[in-house]
N, C-alpha and C positions, 0 to 999 in steps of 0.2 A: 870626182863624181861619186854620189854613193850608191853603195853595191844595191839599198829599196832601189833606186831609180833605173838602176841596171834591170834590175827583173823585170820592171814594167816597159823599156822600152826596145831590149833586145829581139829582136824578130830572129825567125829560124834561120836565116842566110851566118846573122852576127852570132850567133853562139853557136855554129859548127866550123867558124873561123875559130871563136875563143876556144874550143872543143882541139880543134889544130894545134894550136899553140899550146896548149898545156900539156897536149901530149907531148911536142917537142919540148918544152919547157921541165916539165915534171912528169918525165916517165917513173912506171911503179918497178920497183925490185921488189920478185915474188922470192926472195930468200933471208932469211934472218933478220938481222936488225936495221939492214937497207930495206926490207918489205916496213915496218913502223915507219922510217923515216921517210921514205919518201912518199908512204901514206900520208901522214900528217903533212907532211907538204904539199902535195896536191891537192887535199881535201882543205885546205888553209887558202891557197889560191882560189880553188872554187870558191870558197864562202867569201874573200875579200870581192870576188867575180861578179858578184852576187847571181852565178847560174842557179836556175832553176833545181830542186834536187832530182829531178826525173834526167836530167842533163848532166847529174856529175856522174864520176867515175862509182861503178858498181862493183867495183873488186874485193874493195874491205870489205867483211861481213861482222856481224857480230856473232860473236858467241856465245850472248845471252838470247838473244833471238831470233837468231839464225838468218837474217836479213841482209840485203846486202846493201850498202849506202844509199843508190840511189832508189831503192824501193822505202824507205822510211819516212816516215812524217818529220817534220819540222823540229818538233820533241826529240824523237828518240836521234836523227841524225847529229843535234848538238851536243846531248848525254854522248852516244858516240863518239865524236873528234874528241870533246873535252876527256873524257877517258885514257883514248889513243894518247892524246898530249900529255896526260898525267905519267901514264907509263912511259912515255920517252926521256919526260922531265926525271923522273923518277931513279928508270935504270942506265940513261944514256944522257945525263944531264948538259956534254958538250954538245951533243947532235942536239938537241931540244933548241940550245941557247944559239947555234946556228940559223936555224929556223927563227927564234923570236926577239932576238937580242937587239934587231932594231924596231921593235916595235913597241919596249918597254922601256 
């Protein structure tokens, strides 16, 4: 299924199930270089999820606009992850290629 179709047909019961699960699936570490990666992992499932972004996790913020993920538009939330991603790829090239290595 894709994630367009998920948005449109998720009702509130199914995405605080999906909301369940990802917490137990992808909890965030708020220290170091497990807070990036299990940002970018969680904000990766949300977007394959296709939740709503008023629905995803609000904990990353940016630091260029002080927002927190799930307050952002459609825009700035993508510049965001792709960012986050770049810096994992970047300084933590094995944890990145954990995250995406089956999907390239």
């Amino acid at each position: 299924m894709q994630s367009t179709n998920l948005k449109n047909t998720m009702n509130e019961t199914e995405i605080k199930k999906a909301l369940k699960k990802l917490e137990e699936e992808f909890p965030i570490n708020k220290n170091g270089v497990g807070a990036l990666y299990t940002t970018v992992s969680r904000m990766k499932a949300e977007k394959e999820l296709g939740l709503p972004l008023i629905w995803r996790k609000g904990s990353a913020i940016s630091v260029k606009t002080g927002k927190h993920g799930n307050k952002m538009n459609e825009l700035e939330w993508n510049k965001f992850y792709y960012d986050l991603c770049e810096n994992l790829k970047r300084d933590y090239p094995s944890l990145y290629d954990n995250i995406f290595s089956s999907n390239q």
